[in-house]
C-alpha positions in Angstrom: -108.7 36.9 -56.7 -107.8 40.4 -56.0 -106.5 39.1 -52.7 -104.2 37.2 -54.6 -103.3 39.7 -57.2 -102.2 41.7 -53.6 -99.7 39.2 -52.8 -97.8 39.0 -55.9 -97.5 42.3 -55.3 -95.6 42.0 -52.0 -92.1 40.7 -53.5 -91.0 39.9 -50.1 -93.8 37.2 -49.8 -93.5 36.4 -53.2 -89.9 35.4 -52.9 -90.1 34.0 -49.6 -93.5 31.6 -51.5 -91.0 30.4 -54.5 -88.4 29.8 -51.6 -90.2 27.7 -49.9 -91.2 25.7 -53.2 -88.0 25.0 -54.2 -86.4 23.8 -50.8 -89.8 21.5 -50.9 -89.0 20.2 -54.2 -85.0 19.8 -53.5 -85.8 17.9 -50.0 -88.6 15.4 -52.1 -86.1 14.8 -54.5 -83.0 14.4 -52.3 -84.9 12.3 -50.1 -86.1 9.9 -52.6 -84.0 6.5 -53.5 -81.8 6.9 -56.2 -78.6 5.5 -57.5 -76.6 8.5 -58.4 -76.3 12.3 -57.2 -77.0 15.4 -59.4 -73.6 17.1 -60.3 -74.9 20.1 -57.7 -75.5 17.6 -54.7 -71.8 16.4 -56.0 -70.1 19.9 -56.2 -71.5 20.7 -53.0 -70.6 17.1 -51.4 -66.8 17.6 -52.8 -66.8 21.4 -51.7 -67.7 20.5 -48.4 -65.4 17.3 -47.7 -62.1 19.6 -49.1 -63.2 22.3 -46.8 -63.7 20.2 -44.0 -59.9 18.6 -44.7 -58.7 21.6 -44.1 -60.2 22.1 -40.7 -60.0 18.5 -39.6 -55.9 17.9 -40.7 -55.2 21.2 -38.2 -57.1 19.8 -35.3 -55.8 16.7 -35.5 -52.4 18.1 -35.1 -53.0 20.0 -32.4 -55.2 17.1 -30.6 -52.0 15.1 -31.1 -50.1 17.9 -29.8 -52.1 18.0 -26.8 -51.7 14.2 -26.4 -47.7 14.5 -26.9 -47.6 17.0 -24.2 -49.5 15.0 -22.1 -47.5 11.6 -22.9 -44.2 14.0 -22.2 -45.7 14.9 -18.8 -46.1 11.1 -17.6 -42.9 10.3 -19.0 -40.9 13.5 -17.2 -42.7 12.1 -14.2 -41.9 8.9 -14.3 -38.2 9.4 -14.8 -38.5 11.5 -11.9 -40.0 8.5 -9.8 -37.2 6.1 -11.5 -34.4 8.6 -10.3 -35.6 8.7 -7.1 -35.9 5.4 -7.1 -32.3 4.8 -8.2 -31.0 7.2 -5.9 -32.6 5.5 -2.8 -31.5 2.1 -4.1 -28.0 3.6 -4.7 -28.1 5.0 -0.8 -29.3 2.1 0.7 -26.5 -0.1 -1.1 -24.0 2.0 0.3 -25.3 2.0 3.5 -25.6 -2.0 2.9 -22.0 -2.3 2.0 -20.7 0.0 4.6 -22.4 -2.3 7.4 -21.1 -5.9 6.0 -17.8 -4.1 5.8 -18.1 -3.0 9.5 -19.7 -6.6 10.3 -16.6 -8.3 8.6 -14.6 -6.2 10.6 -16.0 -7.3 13.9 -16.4 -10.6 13.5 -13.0 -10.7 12.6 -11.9 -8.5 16.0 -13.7 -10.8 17.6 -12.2 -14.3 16.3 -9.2 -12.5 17.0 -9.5 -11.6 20.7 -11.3 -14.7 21.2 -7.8 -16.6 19.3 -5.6 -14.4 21.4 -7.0 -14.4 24.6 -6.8 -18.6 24.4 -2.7 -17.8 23.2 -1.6 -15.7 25.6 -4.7 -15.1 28.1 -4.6 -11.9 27.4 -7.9 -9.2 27.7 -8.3 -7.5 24.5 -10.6 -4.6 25.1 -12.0 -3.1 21.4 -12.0 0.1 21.2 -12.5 3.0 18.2 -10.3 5.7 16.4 -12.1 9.0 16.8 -9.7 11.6 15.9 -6.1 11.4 14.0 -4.0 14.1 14.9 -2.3 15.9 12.0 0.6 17.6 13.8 4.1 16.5 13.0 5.2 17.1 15.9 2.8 15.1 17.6 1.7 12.0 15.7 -1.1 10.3 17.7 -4.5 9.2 17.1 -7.6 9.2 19.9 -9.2 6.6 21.1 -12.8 6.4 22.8 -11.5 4.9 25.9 -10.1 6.5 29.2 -9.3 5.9 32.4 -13.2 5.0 33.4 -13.0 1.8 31.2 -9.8 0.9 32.8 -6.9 2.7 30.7 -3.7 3.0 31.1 -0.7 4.7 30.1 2.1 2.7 28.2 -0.7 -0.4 27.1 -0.4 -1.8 24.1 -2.6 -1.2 21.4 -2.8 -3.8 18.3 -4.9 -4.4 15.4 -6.1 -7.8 14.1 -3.1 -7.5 11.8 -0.3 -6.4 13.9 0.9 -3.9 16.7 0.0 -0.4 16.3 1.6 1.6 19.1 1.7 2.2 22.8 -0.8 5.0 25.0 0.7 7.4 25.7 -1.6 9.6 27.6 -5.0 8.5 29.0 -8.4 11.3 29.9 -11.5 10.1 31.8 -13.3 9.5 28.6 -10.5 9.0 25.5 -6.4 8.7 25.5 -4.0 9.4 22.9 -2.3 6.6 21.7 1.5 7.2 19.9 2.3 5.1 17.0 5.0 2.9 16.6 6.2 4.5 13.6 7.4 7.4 15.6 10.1 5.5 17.0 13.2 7.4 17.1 16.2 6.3 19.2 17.0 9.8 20.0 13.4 11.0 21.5 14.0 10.3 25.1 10.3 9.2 25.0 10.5 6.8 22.6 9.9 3.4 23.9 11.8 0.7 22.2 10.4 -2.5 21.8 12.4 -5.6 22.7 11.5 -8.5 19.8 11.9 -11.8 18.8 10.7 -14.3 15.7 8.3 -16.3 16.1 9.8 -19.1 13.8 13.1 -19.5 16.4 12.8 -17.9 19.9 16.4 -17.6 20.3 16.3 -14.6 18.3 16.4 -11.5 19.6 16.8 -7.6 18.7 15.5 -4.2 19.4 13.6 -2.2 17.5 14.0 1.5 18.7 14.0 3.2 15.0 11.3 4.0 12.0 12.7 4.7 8.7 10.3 7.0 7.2 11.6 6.7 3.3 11.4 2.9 3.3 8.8 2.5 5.6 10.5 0.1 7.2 11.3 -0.4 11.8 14.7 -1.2 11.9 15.3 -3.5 14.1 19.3 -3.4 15.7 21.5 -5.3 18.4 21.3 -8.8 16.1 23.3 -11.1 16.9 26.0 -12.4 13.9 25.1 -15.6 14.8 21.1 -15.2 14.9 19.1 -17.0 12.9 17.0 -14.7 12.0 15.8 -14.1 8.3 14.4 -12.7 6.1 10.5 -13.5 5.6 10.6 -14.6 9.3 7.7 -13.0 11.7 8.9 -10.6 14.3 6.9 -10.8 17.5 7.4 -8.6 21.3 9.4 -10.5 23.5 7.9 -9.4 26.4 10.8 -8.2 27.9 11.2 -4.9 29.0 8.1 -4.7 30.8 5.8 -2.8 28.5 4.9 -5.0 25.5 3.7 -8.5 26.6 5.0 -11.1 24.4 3.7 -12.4 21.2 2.1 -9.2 19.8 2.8 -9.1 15.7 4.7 -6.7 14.5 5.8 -7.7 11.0 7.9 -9.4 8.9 12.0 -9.2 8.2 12.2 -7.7 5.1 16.3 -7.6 4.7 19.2 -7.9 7.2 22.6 -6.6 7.1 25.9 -6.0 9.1 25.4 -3.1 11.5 27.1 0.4 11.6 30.1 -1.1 13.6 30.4 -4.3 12.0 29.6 -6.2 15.7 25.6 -6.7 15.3 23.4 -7.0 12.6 20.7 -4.9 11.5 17.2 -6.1 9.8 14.6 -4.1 8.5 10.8 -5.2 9.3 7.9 -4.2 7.3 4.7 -3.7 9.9 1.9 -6.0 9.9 -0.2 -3.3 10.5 -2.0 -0.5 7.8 -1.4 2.9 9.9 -3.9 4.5 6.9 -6.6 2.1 7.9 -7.4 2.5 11.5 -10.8 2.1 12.4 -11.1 -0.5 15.7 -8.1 -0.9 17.1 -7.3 -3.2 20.8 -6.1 -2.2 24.1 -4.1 -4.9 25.4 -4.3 -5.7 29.0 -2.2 -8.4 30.1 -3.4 -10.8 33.8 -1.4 -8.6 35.8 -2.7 -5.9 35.4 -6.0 -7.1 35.8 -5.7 -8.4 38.9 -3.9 -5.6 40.2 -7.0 -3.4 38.9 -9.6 -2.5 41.9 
């Protein structure tokens, strides 16, 4: 008894005794079945679910931040993939186009030489611009063929729409080649061309002049009686001895009476686009192949 008398006189056990009483009694009675809570077990249930609203609305924002950023990271890196995609489709189309272009092209030169080597039994050898020249006072355009693929000065050289001018000056590997729209009957190197239609061979003129405002040859020395008109195709006559006959070079736009009244004069649009060189044919007529060693 006295040893009992000692303990209620510790408080700390004594508090720490009723403690343990009452957490007993509230886990028996929370523990046991019953249909509704005490308003305590209620205030402390509603307490905690408001507090805990509080800390769950916050993280789920920043979860969903976190989840956003990562969504925005996929998506940044699959537009990434998607432009690179597009840019590599977008390459290889061009590079697509460019090569049917450049197979149109050929299979076109070809038919051609093929065409005009039955015609005229000409050798049509293909060959590419590599350089324009950009000096007025010279006006040609390089070729990538010389005198080691059988070259020579003062060949023709033609395009599959029309003639395009004459070499003018040939190198191992390349020559020069001087358009015919540099004609000009006062250059004592210009080499005029002799030409007829191909609709009526009796027509004849030369064409020794380029007017540079219309863009026009002009074609002189027409007879008054010359059939020649205009929509008719002008071809080389082949006299002259430097352009063989039947090469293109354009169509009559207009014809009038010449300076002194005696001739006529006719103005011939060029079959060929001087803008749009690319592959362009030395013409070598049989002669000159057989006189080649």
């Amino acid at each position: 008894m006295s040893e009992l008398f000692r303990i209620f006189r510790n408080k700390k056990l004594f508090v720490l005794l009723i403690v343990l009483i009452v957490f007993a009694a509230i886990m028996g009675f929370s523990l046991g079945q019953r249909d509704k809570l005490t308003w305590p077990e209620n205030f402390v249930g509603d307490t905690v679910t408001f507090v805990q609203q509080w800390f769950y609305k916050p993280a789920g924002y920043l979860a969903g931040l976190f989840e956003d950023i990562r969504k925005m990271r996929e998506i940044y890196r699959e537009n990434e993939e998607l432009r690179t995609t597009v840019a590599r489709y977008a390459r290889d189309r061009v590079t697509y186009n460019r090569i049917e272009l450049e197979n149109e092209r050929l299979k076109e030169a070809l038919e051609f030489k093929e065409r005009q080597k039955r015609m005229f039994d000409y050798e049509y050898v293909i060959a590419q611009v590599v350089a324009v020249s950009q000096d007025p006072l010279n006006p040609t355009f390089k070729i990538n063929l010389g005198s080691t693929d059988g070259i020579r000065p003062d060949m023709a050289v033609v395009t599959t729409d029309g003639l395009v001018g004459l070499v003018s000056r040939v190198f191992p590997l390349y020559s020069t080649v001087m358009p015919i729209t540099q004609l000009d009957s006062e250059s004592s190197g210009a080499r005029a061309i002799s030409a007829t239609v191909m609709e009526h061979k009796e027509s004849f003129g030369v064409i020794e002049d380029y007017d540079t405002q219309r863009g026009m040859l002009v074609m002189n020395r027409i007879a008054e009686n010359d059939p020649l008109s205009k929509d008719d195709v002008v071809i080389t006559s082949g006299l002259g001895g430097v352009y063989p006959y039947g090469l293109v070079i354009g169509t009559v736009e207009s014809r009038q009476v010449g300076d002194f009244g005696l001739t006529h004069t006719a103005y011939i649009k060029p079959a060929a686009d001087f803008d749009r060189l690319t592959e362009v044919f030395v013409v070598v007529p049989p002669d000159i192949e057989e006189a080649a060693p």
